[in-house]
N, C-alpha and C positions, 0 to 999 in steps of 0.2 A: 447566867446573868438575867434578870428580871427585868430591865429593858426589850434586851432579845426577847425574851419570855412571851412579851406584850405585841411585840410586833405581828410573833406568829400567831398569836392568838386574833389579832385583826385581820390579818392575811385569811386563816381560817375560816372567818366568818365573811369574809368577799369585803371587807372594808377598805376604801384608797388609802392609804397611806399620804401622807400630810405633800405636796407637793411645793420643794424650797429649791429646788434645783436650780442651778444656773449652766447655761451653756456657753462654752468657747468657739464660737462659727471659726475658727481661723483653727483649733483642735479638731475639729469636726472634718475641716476639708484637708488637715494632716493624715487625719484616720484612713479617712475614704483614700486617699494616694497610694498608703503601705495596704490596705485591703485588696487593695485592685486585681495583684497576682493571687489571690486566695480564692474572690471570688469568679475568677477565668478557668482557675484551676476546678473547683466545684460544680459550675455549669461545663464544662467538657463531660467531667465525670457522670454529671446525673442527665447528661445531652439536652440540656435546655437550661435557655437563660433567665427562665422566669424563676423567680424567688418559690414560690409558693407550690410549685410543683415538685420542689424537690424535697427527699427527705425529714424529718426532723433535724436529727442528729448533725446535718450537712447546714442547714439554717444556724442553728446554733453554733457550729463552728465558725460560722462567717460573722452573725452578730459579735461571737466572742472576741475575734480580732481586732473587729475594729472598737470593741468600747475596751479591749486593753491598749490599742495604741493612742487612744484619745486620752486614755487615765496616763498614759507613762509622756506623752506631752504636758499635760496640764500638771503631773508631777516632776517635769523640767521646771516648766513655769514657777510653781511653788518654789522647790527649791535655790533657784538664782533671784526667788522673792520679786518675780514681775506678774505673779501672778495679782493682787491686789491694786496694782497698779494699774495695769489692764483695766483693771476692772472699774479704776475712778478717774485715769485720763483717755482714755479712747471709746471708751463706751462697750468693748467687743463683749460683752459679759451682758447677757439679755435674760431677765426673769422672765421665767414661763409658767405660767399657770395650767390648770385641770379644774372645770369645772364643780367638780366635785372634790371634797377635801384642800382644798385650796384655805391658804393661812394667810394671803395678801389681803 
């Protein structure tokens, strides 16, 4: 795909990537609840509860939990169609920028 194509080709070159992201803080603090037993589990394991001392491999496995249970929330949302709604009567839906590459 030639989309694809292009992105890696920016990634390559150290280029940000356009930043359009929005965040769901009510997804975010579902994530972080189902994490919790993941990341107790991983600091036992690597005997410290500092993030950054432990492995790679061990990091990645904890980031990867919780941005899949934040995707499979915010893909309930989509699916029972509250997710747009959210996003225009409550406000919980907050644009974030990146100094750099930023499209706002």
């Amino acid at each position: 795909m030639e989309h694809t194509k292009k992105i890696k080709e920016r990634l390559e070159r150290g280029e940000p990537l356009p930043y359009v992201a929005q965040l769901n803080y009510e997804g975010i603090k579902y994530a972080l609840t189902l994490t919790k037993d993941t990341y107790l589990d991983i600091a036992k394991k690597e005997n410290t509860f500092v993030m950054h001392e432990w492995e790679r491999d061990q990091r990645i496995k904890l980031f990867g939990k919780a941005i899949a249970e934040y995707l499979n929330y915010c893909l309930e949302l989509a699916d029972k169609g509250l997710l747009v709604k959210e996003l225009r009567e409550n406000g919980r839906f907050k644009k974030v920028s990146r100094r750099r590459g930023n499209r706002h």
